[in-house]
C-alpha positions in Angstrom: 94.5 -28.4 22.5 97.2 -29.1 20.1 97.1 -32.1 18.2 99.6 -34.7 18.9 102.7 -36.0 16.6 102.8 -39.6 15.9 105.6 -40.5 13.8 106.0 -44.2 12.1 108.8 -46.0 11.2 107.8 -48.3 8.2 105.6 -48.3 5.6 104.4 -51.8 6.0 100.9 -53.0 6.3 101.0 -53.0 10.2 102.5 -49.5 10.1 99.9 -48.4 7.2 97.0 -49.4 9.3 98.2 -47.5 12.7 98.3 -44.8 10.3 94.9 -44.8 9.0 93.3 -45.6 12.6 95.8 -43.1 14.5 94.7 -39.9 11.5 91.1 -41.0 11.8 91.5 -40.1 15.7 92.7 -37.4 15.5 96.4 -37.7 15.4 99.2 -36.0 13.0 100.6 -38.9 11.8 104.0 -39.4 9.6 105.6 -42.5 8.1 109.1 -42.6 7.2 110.3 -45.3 5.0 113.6 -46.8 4.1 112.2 -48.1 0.9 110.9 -46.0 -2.4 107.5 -47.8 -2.1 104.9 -49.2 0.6 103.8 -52.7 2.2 107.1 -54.0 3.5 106.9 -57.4 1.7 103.5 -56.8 0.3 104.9 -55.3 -3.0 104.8 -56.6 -7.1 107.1 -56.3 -9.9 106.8 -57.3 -13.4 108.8 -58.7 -15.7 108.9 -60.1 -19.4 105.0 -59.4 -19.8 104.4 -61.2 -16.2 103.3 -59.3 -13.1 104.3 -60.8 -9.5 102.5 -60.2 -6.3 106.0 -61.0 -4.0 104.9 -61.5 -0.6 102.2 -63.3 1.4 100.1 -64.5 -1.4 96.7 -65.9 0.9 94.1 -63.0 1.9 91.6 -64.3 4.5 89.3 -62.3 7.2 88.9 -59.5 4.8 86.9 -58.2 8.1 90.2 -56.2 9.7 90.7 -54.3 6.5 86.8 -53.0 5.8 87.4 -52.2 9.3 89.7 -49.0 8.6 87.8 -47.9 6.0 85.0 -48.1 8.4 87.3 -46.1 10.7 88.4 -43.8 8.1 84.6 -42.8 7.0 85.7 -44.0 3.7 83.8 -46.3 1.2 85.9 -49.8 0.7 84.4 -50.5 -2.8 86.3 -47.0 -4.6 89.4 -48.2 -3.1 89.9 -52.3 -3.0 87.4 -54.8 -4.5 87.9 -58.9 -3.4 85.8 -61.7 -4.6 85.4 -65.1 -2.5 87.1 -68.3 -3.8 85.0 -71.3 -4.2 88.3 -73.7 -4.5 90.8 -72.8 -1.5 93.7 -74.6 -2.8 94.7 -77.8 -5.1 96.5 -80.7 -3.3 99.0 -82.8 -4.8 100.4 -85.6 -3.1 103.4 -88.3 -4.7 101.2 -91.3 -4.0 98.8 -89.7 -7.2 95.8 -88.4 -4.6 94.9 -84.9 -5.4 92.4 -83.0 -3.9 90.4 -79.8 -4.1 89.5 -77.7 -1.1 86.5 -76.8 -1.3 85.2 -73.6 0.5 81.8 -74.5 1.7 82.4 -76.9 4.8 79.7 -79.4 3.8 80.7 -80.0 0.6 84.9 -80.0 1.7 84.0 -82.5 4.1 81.9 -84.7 1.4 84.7 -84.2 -0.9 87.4 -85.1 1.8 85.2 -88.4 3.0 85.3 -89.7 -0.8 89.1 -89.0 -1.1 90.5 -89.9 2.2 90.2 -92.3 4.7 87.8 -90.7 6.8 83.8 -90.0 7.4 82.5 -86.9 7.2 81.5 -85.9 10.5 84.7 -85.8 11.6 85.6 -83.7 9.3 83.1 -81.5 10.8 84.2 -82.2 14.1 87.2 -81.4 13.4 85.9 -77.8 11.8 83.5 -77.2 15.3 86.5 -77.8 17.6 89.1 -75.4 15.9 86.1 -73.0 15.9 86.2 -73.4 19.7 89.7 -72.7 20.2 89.4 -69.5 18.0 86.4 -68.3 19.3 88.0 -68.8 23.1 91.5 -67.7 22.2 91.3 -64.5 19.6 90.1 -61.7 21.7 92.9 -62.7 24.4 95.7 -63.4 21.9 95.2 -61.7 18.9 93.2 -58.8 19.6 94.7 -57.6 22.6 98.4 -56.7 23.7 99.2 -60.1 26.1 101.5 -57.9 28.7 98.8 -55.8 29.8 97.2 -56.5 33.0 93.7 -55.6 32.2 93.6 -58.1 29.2 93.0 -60.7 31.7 90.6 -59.2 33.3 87.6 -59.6 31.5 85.2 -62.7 31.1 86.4 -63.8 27.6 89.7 -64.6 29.3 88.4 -66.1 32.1 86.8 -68.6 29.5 89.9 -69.4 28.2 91.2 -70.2 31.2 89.0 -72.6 32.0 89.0 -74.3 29.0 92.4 -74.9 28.9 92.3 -78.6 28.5 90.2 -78.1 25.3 93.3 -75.9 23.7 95.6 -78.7 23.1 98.9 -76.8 24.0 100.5 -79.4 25.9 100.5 -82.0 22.7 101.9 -80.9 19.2 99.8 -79.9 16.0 101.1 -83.0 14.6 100.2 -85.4 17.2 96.9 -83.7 18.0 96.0 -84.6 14.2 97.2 -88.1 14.2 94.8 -88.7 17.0 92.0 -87.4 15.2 92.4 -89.0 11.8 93.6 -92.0 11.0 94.8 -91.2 6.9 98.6 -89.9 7.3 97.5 -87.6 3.7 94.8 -85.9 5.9 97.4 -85.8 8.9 99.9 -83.5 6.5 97.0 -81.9 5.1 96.2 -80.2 8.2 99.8 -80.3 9.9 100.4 -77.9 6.7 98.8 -75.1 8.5 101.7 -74.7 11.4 103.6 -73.0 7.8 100.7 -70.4 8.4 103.0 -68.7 10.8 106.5 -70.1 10.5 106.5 -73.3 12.7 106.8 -76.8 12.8 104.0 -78.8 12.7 106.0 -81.1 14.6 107.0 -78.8 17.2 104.5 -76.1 17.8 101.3 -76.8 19.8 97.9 -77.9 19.0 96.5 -74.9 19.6 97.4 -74.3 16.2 94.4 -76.6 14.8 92.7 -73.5 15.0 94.2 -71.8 11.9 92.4 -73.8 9.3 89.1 -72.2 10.9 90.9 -68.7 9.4 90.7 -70.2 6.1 87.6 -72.3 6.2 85.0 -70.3 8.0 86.3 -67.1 7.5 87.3 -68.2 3.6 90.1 -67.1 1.3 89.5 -64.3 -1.1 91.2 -62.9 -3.9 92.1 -59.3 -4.3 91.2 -57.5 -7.8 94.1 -56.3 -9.1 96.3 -58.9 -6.9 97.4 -59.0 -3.3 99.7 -55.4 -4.2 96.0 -54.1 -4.5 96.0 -54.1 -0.6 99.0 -52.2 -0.3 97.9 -49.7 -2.7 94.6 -49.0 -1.5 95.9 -49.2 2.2 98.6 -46.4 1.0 96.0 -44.0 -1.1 93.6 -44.5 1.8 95.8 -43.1 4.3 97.2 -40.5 2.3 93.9 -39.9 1.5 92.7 -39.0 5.1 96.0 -37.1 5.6 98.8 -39.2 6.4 102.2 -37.4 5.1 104.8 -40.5 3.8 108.3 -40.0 3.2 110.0 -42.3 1.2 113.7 -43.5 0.7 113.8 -42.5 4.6 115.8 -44.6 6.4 115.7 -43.6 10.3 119.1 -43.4 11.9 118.0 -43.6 15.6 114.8 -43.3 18.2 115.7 -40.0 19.7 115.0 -40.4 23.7 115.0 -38.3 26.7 115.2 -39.7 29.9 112.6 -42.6 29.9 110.5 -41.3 26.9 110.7 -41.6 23.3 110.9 -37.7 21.5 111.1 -38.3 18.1 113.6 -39.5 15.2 117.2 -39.2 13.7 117.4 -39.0 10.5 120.0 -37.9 8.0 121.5 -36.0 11.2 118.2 -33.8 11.8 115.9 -34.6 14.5 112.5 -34.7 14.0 110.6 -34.1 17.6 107.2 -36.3 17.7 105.2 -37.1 20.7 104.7 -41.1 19.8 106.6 -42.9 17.9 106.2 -46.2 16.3 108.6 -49.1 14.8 107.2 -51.0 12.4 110.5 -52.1 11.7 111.9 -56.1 12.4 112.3 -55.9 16.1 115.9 -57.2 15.9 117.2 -54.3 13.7 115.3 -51.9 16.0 117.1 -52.4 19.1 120.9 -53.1 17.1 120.1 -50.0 15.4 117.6 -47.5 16.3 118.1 -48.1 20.0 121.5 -48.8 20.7 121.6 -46.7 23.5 119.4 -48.8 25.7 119.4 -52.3 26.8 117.9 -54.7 24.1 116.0 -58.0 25.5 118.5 -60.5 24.2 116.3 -63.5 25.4 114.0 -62.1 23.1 115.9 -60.7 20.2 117.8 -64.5 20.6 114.9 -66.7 20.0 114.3 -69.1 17.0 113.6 -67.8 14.0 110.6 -68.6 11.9 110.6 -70.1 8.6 111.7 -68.4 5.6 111.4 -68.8 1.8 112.8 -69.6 -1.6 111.2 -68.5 -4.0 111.0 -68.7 -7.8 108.9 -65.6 -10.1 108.5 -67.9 -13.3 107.3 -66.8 -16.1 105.6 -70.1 -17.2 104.9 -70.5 -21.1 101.8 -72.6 -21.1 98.5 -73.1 -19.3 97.8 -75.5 -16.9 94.2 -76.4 -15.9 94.3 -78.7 -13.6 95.9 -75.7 -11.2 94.3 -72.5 -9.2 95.3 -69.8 -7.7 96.9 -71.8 -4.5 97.9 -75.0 -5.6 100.6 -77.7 -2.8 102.3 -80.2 -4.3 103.2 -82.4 -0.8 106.8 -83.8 0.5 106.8 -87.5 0.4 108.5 -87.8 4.4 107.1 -84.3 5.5 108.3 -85.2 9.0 112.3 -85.0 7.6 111.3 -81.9 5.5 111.1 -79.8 8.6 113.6 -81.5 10.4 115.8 -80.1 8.0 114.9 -76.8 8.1 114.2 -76.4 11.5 117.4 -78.5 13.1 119.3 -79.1 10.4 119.0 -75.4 8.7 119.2 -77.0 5.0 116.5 -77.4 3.0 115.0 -81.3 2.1 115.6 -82.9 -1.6 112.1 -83.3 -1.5 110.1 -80.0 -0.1 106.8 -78.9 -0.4 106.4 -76.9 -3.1 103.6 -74.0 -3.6 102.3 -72.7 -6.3 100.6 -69.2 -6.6 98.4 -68.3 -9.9 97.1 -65.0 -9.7 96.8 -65.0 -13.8 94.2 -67.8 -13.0 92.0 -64.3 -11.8 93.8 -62.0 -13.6 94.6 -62.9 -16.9 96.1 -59.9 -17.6 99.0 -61.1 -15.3 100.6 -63.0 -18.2 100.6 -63.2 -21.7 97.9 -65.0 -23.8 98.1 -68.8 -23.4 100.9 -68.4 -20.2 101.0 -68.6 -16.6 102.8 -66.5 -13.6 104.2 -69.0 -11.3 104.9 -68.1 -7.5 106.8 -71.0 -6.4 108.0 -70.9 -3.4 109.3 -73.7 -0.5 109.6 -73.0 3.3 113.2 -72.6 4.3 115.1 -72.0 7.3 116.1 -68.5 8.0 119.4 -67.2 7.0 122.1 -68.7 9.6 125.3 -68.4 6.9 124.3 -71.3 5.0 125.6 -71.2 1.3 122.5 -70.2 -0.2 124.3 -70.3 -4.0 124.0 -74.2 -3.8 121.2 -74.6 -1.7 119.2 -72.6 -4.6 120.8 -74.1 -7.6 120.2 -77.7 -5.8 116.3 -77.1 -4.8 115.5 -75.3 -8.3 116.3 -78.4 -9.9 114.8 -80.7 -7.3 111.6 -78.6 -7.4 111.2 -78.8 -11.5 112.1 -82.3 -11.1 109.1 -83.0 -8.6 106.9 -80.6 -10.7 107.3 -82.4 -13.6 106.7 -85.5 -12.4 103.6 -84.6 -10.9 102.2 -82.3 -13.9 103.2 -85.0 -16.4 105.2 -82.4 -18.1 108.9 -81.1 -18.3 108.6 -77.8 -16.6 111.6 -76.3 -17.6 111.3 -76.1 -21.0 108.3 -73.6 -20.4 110.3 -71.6 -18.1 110.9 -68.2 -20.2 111.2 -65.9 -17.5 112.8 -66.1 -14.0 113.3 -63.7 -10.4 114.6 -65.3 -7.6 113.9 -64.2 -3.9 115.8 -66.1 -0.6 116.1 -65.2 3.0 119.2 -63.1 2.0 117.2 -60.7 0.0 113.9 -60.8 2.1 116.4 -59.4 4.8 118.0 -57.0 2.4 114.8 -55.7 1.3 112.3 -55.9 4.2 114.9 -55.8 6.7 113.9 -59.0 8.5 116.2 -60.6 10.7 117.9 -63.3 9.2 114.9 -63.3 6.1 112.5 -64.8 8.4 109.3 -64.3 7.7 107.3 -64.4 11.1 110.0 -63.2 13.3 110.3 -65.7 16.1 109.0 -69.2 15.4 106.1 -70.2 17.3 107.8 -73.7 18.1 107.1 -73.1 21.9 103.5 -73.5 23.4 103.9 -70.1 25.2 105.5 -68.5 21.9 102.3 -66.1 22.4 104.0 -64.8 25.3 107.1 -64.8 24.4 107.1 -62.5 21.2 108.3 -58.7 22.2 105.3 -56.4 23.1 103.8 -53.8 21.3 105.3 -51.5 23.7 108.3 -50.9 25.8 107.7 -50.2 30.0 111.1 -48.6 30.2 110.3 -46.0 27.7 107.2 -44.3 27.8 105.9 -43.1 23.7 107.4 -46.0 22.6 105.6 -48.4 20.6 106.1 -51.3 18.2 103.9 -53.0 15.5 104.3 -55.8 12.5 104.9 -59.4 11.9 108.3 -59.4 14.6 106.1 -58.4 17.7 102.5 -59.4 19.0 100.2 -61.0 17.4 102.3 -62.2 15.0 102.8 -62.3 10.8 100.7 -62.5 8.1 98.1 -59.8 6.7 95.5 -60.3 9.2 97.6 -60.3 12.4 100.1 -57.4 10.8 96.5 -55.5 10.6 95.3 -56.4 14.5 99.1 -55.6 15.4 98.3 -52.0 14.1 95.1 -51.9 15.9 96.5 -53.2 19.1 98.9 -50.0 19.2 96.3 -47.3 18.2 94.5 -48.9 21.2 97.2 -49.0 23.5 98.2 -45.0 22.7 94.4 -43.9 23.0 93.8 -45.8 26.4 96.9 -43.8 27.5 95.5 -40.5 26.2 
């Protein structure tokens, strides 16, 4: 029997780990990429003696990437190392509070009982119920394409049906917390998490109180090497098994016949295949790679997520009261995302994060310096005049840093890369630079996100942070596994 063609349109780390489960079944499998390099938004630069990791910066549920090198037959530990961080991030708040997250639940709920205005056990409580939701929820909505009849056929989601009421989706994250705790830092401490996937904790729904269970139970992790070091091992990985990439590709159109995908168009050759993928924004995939058919515009037209600005400073000094993931809170956090949700500005006063990786790599900066990701959650690219709004929130930013650190910032900035949603669009090919595709302001944003496959063409299949599950590394990696799955249930 001849072996099928499966041909992949991005090299990003939804499309990578098709790749790697498609070749390990048995498929020929090619990846065609716009780009000159791998991982979508998961790349690194360097700069002035500072290396950058430039894209999502947290690694959690390391599970889904042993699992293709479990699939693969390969051993994990020749290709990508991680260790387990005992501190999950450093909180800074204006009133003076900080606090550390602490890993182990016990001792984070101690530490949060002595620092907040709360008792322990609800801490805990508040741990075993967004436990629940996951444990109910995952294999229905992130493991599984939603738009499939059999997914709901099954007794996991029967479960979740009738524990509804338990899911919180009728209130919002933010009101769900206030009803739990009473401390308004502990309220924006977990209403922080709705950033996990571009949304407002304001707007989008309780259900959402399960994310900090990702990061608590499951833990946060840090790459050796840096969070690059999961594109790179991804890539040799699946070019190690067989997969054929080809770089500065950009694919002109999905070649169809009738109702069925056949291959690609590229540089006026078509390339016949008998799947193909996009792991390509779902926006720019219908306006350009399907213009021929009908595009969903009720999809396509939905909110954007967030998006970012972000600043690659090279920081001459060494700060020790910071980690690798450090939050330095927004006094009114409420106005913060109205304006970049409604108003499509960014706040005077926003949130500011601050990524370390030379705090586990010292080799990421010089001796006796720091590389600083800061980065603030933005709306997505609408036309504003991004000039002004980047000049206006760098200085705001080194004006809140400084205040908070004791210590004029920019007089240790010796090195500086800017990214904003107009080059995250430019170089990733996100839809108006937003990082998540659709927001998931909407209680059934779940089922509203495009599947990972269309009905009207058969072969056709679509993976990444713009389509089901969702962004992020660990649903970008169950995205991939939901299309293998789909393509070998249909063979």
């Amino acid at each position: 029997m001849k072996m099928k063609t499966v041909i992949i349109i991005g090299a990003g780390i939804a499309g990578m780990a098709a790749a790697i489960r498609l070749k390990s079944q048995g498929y020929n499998v090619t990846v065609y990429e716009a780009n000159t390099y791998p991982g979508g938004k998961l790349t690194a630069f360097s700069k002035s003696g500072y290396r950058f990791d430039m894209g999502p910066s947290l690694f959690t549920m390391p599970q889904f990437i042993e699992q293709l090198f479990k699939v693969a037959k390969k051993p994990i530990e020749t290709y990508f190392q991680y260790k387990k961080k005992s501190i999950v991030c450093n909180y800074f708040y204006e009133d003076g509070t900080t606090f550390s997250a602490l890993a182990d639940e016990t001792e984070f709920a101690k530490s949060a009982a002595e620092t907040f205005d709360v008792d322990k056990s609800e801490i805990l409580d508040y741990f075993k119920k967004s436990k629940k939701k996951y444990d109910l929820t995952a294999s229905l909505f992130l493991e599984k394409s939603l738009h499939k009849t059999s997914t709901y056929l099954n007794t996991d989601s029967l479960k979740a049906i009738f524990n509804l009421n338990s899911l919180d989706i009728n209130t919002t994250l933010s009101d769900y917390n206030s009803k739990v705790f009473k401390d308004e830092r502990l309220v924006q401490f977990y209403n922080r998490f709705a950033t996990y996937n571009g949304s407002s904790p304001y707007q989008t729904p309780g259900i959402m109180s399960m994310i900090p269970h990702l990061e608590q139970y499951f833990g946060t992790y840090f790459p050796k090497g840096g969070m690059h070091s999961i594109t790179m091992s991804l890539f040799q990985l699946a070019k190690d098994i067989g997969v054929t990439f080809n770089f500065s590709s950009k694919v002109d159109q999905i070649v169809t016949k009738g109702n069925k995908a056949i291959g690609i168009e590229i540089n006026g050759t078509t390339v016949i295949s008998d799947i193909v993928i996009s792991n390509s924004d779902i926006v720019p995939t219908y306006r350009y790679l399907l213009k021929a058919h009908k595009a969903p515009e009720k999809i396509l037209q939905q909110p954007r997520s967030s998006s970012a600005l972000i600043f690659y400073w090279g920081i001459k000094k060494v700060f020790p009261q910071l980690d690798l993931h450090n939050i330095f809170f927004s006094e009114d956090y409420k106005t913060e995302f109205d304006y970049i949700f409604d108003k499509k500005d960014v706040y005077y006063d926003p949130t500011v994060y601050i990524n370390i990786s030379s705090k586990e790599e010292p080799n990421d900066a010089p001796e006796g310096c720091e590389n600083w990701f800061t980065m603030i959650n933005v709306p997505s690219n609408t036309g504003q005049d991004w000039n002004s709004i980047v000049a206006d929130a760098r200085q705001n930013i080194i004006k809140k840093l400084s205040r908070l650190l004791n210590e004029d910032i920019s007089e240790l900035i010796e090195s500086e890369t800017v990214l904003d949603p107009r080059t995250i669009a430019s170089n990733t090919q996100s839809y108006q630079g937003a990082l998540y595709g659709a927001s998931s302001n909407n209680k059934y944003a779940a089922f509203l996100r495009h599947p990972n496959f269309k009905s009207s063409i058969d072969n056709l299949y679509f993976c990444g942070g713009s389509v089901h599950p969702g962004g992020g590394i660990p649903l970008c990696l169950l995205s991939g596994k939901i299309v293998s799955d789909l393509i070998e249930a249909k063979s």
